[in-house]
N, C-alpha and C positions, 0 to 999 in steps of 0.2 A: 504494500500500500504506500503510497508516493502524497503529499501533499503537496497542489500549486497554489503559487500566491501568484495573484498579477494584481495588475492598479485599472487594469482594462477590463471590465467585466463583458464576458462572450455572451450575446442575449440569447446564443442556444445553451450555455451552461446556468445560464438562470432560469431562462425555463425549463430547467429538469429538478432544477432544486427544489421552486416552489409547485414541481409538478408532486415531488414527493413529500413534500410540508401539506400542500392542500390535499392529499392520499389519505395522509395521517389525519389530518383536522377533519376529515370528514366523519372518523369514526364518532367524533363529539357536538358536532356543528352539522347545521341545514345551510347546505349553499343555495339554497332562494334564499335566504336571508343576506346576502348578500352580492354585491353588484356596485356600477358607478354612478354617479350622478353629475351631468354639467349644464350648468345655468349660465349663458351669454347674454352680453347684453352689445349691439353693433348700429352703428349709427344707419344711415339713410345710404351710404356709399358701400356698405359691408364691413368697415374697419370696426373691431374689436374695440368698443371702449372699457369693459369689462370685465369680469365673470369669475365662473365658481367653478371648483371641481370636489367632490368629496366621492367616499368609498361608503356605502353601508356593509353595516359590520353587527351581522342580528338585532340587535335594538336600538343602536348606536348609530348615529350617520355623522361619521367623521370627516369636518372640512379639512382638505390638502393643501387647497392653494385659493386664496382673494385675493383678484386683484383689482385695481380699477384706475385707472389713467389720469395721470396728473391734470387735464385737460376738465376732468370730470368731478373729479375729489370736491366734497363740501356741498355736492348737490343729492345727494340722498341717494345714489346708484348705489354703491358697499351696503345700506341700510334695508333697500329694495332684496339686491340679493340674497343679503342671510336671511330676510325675510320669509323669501321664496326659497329658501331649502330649510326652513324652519314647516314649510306648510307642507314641503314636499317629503321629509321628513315623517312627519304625522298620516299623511297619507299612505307611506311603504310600511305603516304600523312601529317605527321607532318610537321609543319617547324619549332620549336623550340625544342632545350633540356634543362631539367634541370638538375644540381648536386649539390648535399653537400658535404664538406669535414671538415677535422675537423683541426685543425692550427697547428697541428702533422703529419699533410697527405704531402695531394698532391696538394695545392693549388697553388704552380709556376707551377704543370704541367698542369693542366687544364687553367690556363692563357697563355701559350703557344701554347695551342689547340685549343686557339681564344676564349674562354670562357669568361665573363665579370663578376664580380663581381659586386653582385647587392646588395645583407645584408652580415653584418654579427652581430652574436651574442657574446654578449663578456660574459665570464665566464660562456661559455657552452662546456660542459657539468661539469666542476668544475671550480674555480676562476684561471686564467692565461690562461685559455687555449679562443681561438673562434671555434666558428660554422660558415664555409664560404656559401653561396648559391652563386649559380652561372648559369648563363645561354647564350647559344650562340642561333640564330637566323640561320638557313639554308639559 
């Protein structure tokens, strides 16, 4: 048995990994209970002002990525969105969300959104800065 290390991850040796991680997780876990979710928001021309991406994850529908364009910011688009994966959410029968932000983000807006902070990591991802986790209850 040989172990490789690379810094290049091969996207056919990832998909075998998590081909046999999700094998495993099935013995415990329903995979309808999970899947993706993306909420965009695009102007009049197609460009992306925008959007959401999260994973559900059984009752959980965990946000991966918000973003929304400097262009945009302050006008309630971020607000609209978690909005709409808070509704969308309830509707895939979740009643919790989660998110990360990082202590350069957005962590009074997701406080705002009724979000609770629940960890945070300090000098993540380099020293000064945190990693917040955060999660609201439906």
């Amino acid at each position: 048995m040989t172990l490789i290390i690379t810094k290049s991850i091969n996207p056919n040796d990832q998909q075998e990994l998590l081909a046999g991680l999700r094998e495993y997780n099935l013995h415990y876990l329903d995979a309808a209970q999970f899947g993706d979710l993306g909420i965009y928001s695009r102007d009049g021309q197609g460009v992306m002002r925008g959007g959401l991406i999260a994973k559900r994850k059984g009752n959980w529908l965990c946000i991966e990525y918000l973003w929304v364009s400097e262009a945009m910011r302050g006008n309630g688009l971020g607000r609209e969105l978690m909005l709409e994966a808070e509704q969308q959410a309830q509707t895939l029968g979740c009643s919790h969300l989660l998110v990360d932000t990082f202590s350069f983000q957005a962590l009074p807006f997701y406080q705002k959104l009724g979000y609770q902070l629940q960890m945070s990591l300090p000098d993540f991802p380099h020293t000064g800065m945190q990693r917040h986790y955060l999660s609201k209850t439906l």
